[in-house]
C-alpha positions as CSV (number, residue, x, y, z in Angstrom):
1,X,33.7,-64.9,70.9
2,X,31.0,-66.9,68.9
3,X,29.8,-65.3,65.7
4,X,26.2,-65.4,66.8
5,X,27.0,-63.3,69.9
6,X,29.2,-60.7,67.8
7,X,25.6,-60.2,65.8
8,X,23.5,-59.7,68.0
9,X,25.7,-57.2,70.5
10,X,26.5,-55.2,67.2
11,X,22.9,-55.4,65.9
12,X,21.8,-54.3,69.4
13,X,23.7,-51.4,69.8
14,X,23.4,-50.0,66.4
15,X,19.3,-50.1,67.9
16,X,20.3,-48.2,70.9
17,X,22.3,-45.4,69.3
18,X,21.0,-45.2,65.4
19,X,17.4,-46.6,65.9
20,X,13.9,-44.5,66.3
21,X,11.7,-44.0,69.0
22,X,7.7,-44.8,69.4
23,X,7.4,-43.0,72.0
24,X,4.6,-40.8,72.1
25,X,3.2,-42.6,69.3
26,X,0.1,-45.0,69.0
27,X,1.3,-48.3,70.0
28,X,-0.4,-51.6,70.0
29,X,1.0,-53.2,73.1
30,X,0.7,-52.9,76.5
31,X,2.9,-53.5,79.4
32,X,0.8,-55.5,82.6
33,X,0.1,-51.8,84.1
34,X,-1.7,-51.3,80.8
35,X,0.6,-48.6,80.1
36,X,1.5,-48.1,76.5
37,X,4.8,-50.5,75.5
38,X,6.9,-47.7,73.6
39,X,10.3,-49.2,71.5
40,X,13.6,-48.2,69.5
41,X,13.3,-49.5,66.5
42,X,15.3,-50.1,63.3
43,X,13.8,-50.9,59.8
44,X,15.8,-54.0,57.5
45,X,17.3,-55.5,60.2
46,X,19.7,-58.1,57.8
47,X,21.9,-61.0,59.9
48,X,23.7,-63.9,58.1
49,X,24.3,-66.7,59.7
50,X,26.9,-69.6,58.3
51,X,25.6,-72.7,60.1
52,X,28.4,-75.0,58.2
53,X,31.2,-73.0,60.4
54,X,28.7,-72.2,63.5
55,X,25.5,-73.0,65.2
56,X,24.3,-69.2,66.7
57,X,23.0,-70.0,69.7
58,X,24.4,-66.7,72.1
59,X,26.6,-67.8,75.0
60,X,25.7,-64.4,77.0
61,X,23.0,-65.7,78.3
62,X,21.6,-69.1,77.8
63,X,18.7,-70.3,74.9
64,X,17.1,-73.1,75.8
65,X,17.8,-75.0,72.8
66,X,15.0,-78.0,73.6
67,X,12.3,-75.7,74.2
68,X,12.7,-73.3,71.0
69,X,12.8,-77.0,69.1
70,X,9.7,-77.5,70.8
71,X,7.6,-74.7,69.8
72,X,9.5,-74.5,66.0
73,X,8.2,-78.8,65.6
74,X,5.1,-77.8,67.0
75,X,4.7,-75.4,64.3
76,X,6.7,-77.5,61.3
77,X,6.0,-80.9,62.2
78,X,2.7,-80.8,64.4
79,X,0.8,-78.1,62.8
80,X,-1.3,-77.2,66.1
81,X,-2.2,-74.3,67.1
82,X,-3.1,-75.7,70.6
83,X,-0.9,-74.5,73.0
84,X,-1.9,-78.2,74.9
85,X,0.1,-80.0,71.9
86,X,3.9,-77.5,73.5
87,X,6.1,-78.2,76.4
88,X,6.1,-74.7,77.6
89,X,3.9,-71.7,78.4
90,X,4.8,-69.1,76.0
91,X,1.9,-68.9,73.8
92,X,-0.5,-68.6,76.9
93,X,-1.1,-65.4,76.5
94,X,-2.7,-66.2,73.4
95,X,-4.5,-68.5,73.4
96,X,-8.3,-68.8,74.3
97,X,-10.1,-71.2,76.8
98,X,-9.7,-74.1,74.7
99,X,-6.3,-73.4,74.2
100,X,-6.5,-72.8,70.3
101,X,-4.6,-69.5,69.1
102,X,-6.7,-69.4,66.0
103,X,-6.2,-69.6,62.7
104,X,-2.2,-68.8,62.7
105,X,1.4,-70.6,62.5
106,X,0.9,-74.5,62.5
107,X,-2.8,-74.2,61.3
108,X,-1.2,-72.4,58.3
109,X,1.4,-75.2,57.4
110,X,-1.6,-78.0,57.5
111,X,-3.5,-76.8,55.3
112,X,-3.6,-78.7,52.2
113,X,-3.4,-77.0,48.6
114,X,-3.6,-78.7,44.8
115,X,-0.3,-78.7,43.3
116,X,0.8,-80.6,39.8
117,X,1.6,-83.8,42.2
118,X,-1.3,-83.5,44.3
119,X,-2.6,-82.6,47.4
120,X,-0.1,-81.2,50.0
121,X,0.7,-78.6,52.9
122,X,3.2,-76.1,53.0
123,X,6.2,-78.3,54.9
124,X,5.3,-81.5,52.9
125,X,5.7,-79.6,49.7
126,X,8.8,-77.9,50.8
127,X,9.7,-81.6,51.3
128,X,8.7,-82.6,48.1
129,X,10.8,-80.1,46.4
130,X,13.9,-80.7,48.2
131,X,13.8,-84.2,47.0
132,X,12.6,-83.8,43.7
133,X,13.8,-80.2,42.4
134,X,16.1,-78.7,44.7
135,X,17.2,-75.9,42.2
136,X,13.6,-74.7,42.5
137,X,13.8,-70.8,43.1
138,X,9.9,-71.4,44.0
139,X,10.6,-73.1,47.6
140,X,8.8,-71.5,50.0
141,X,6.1,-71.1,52.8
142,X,3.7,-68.4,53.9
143,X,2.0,-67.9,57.0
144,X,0.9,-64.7,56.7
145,X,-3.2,-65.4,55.0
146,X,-4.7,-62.2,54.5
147,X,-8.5,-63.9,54.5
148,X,-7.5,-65.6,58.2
149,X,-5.9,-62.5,59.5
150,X,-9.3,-61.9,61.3
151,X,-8.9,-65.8,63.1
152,X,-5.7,-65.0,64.2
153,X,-5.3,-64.2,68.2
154,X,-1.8,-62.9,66.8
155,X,-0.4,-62.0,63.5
156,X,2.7,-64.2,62.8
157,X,6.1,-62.8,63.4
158,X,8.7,-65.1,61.6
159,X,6.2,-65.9,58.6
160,X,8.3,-67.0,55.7
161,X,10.8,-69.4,54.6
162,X,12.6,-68.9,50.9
163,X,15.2,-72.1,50.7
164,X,17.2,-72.2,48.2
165,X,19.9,-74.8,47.0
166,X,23.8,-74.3,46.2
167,X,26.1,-77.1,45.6
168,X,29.9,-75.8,46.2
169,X,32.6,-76.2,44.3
170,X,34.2,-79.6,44.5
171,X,31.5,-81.2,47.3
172,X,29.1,-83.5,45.8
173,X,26.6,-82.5,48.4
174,X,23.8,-80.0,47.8
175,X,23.9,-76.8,50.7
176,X,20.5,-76.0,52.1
177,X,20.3,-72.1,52.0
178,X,17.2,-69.8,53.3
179,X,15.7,-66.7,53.5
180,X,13.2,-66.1,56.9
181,X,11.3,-63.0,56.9
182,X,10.1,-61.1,60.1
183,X,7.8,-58.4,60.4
184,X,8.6,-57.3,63.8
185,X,10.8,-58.8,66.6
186,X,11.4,-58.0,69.7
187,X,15.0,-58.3,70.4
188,X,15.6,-59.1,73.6
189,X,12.9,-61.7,73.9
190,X,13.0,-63.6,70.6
191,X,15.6,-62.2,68.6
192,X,18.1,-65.5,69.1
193,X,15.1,-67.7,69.9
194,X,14.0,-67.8,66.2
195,X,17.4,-68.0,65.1
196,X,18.0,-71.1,67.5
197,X,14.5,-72.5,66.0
198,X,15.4,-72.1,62.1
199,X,18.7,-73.1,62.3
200,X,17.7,-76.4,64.4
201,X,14.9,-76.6,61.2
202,X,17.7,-75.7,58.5
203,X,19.8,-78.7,60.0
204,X,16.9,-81.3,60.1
205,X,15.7,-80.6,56.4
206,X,19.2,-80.9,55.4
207,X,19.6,-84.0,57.0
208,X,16.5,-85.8,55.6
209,X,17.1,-84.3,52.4
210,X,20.8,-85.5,51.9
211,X,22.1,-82.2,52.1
212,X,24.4,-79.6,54.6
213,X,22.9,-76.9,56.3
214,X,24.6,-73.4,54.7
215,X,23.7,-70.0,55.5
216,X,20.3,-68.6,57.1
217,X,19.8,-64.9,56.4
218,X,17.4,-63.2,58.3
219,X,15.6,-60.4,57.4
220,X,13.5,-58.5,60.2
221,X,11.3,-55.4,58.9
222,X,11.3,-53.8,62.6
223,X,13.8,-54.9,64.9
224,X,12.9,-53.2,68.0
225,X,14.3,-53.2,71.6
226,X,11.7,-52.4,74.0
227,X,11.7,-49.1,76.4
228,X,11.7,-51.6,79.7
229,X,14.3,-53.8,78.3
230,X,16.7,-51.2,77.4
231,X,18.8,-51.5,80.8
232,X,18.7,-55.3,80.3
233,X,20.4,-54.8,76.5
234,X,22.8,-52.6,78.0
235,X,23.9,-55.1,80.6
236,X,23.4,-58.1,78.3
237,X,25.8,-56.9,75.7
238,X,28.2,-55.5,78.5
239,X,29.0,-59.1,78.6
240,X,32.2,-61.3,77.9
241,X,31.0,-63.9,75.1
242,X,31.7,-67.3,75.3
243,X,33.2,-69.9,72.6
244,X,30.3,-71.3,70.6
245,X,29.0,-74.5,71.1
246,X,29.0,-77.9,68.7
247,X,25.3,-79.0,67.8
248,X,24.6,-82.0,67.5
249,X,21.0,-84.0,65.5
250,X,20.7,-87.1,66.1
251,X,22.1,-88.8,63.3
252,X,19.5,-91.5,63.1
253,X,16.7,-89.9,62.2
254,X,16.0,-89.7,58.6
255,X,11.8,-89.1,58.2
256,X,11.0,-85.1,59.3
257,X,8.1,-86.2,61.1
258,X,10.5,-88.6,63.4
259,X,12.3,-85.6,65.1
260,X,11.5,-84.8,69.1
261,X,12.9,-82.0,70.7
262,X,15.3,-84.5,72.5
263,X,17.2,-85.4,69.2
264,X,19.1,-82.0,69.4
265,X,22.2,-80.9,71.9
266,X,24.6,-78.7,72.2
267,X,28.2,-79.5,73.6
268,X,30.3,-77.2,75.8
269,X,27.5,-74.9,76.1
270,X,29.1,-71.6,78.7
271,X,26.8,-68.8,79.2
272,X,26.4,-65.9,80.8
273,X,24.0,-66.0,83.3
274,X,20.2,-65.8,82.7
275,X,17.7,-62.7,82.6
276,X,15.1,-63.2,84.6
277,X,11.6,-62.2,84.3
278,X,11.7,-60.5,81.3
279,X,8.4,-58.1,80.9
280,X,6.9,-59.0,78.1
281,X,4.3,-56.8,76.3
282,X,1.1,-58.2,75.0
């Protein structure tokens, strides 16, 4: 069995029997039926992932590898927050008539702020760093703006990156490290999606930095599995796992901003097979 999949059916079922219900409570979301979207929940959700042994990308059911590079570049690299700049649909639900989700996620990482060295945004200065001063413990991005909160059609998620830098004994190439933060995730939906995303972004920055992806810890404040999706966990993580797949970047591509969605594959990708129509709560 892959390492990712081991995660995530331990993380789920430590959920299911150890975590906390909201039902009953005042909840936020809604299911379509307007009826309120109730959750089991566990607080300091922590998962490592060692992408030099593994990329964690679940073989019980499929991830769509292109699409989660998709909406992770069109955060990172694009900086929209037009749902008309993605590939897919996900962010409908979101966004107004002009397709704009406000003020959040890539809008956040172009904005431009006075460093030392000038004049740069969030990825560009992460960039910078990388190059410059990787033992920095001050590498980082924020999404989360207090003063835009009220521009926001949602509140990010995933809304920092902490990288730091490691060089192992013997290897004369640096190891990209980071920390990425979550306030709430719902695990059945998104939980390996982001992990698929910053690993694929772990892997690029390593690559244009001269460096080798290491490990990605990720640290969710409210892991939740939702009350609808409970059968689905069950039967999900009922399943036999698969071997993990090799990722492959494309090898040529050395500028950040040069990346497509169609410069990453996986080999000898088996799954499980997909969940469909998931109910997702809004």
């Amino acid at each position: 069995m892959s390492l990712a999949d081991n995660i995530f059916i331990n993380m789920c079922r430590d959920i299911l029997e150890n975590g906390t219900s909201t039902e009953g409570e005042k909840v936020r979301p809604r299911w379509e039926d307007g009826t309120p979207a109730y959750t089991i929940k566990k607080f300091g959700v922590v998962n490592r992932y060692d992408l030099s042994k593994e990329f964690p990308i679940l073989t019980l059911r499929r991830t769509a590898l292109k699409s989660a590079t998709d909406e992770m570049l069109w955060i990172w690299q694009k900086k929209s927050n037009n749902i008309n700049d993605l590939h897919s649909h996900i962010w409908d639900a979101w966004a107004d008539e002009d397709g704009s989700i406000g003020k959040a996620y890539g809008y956040q990482m172009g904005v431009k702020h006075q460093y030392k060295e000038g004049m740069m945004d969030q990825i560009d200065r992460v960039i910078y760093d990388l190059k410059n001063n990787p033992f920095s413990r001050r590498i980082m991005t924020n999404l989360y703006v207090h003063q835009d909160l009220h521009e926001m059609n949602l509140y990010p998620c995933a809304y920092s990156m902490t990288f730091n830098v490691t060089q192992k004994k013997g290897e004369d190439k640096l190891t990209l490290n980071a920390v990425l933060n979550q306030r709430s995730q719902d695990v059945l939906a998104a939980n390996n999606w982001n992990v698929v995303q910053y690993s694929v972004l772990m892997h690029m920055l390593a690559q244009v930095c001269g460096m080798q992806a290491g490990e990605l810890v990720h640290v969710i404040a409210d892991a939740h599995i939702y009350d609808r999706h409970v059968p689905l966990i069950e039967e999900l993580i009922g399943r036999t796992p698969y071997e993990a797949p090799t990722f492959w970047l494309n090898p040529e591509v050395r500028d950040f901003y040069g990346f497509t969605r169609n410069d990453v594959r996986v080999d000898g990708y088996v799954t499980g097979p997909q969940i469909e129509n998931i109910p997702v709560a809004v």
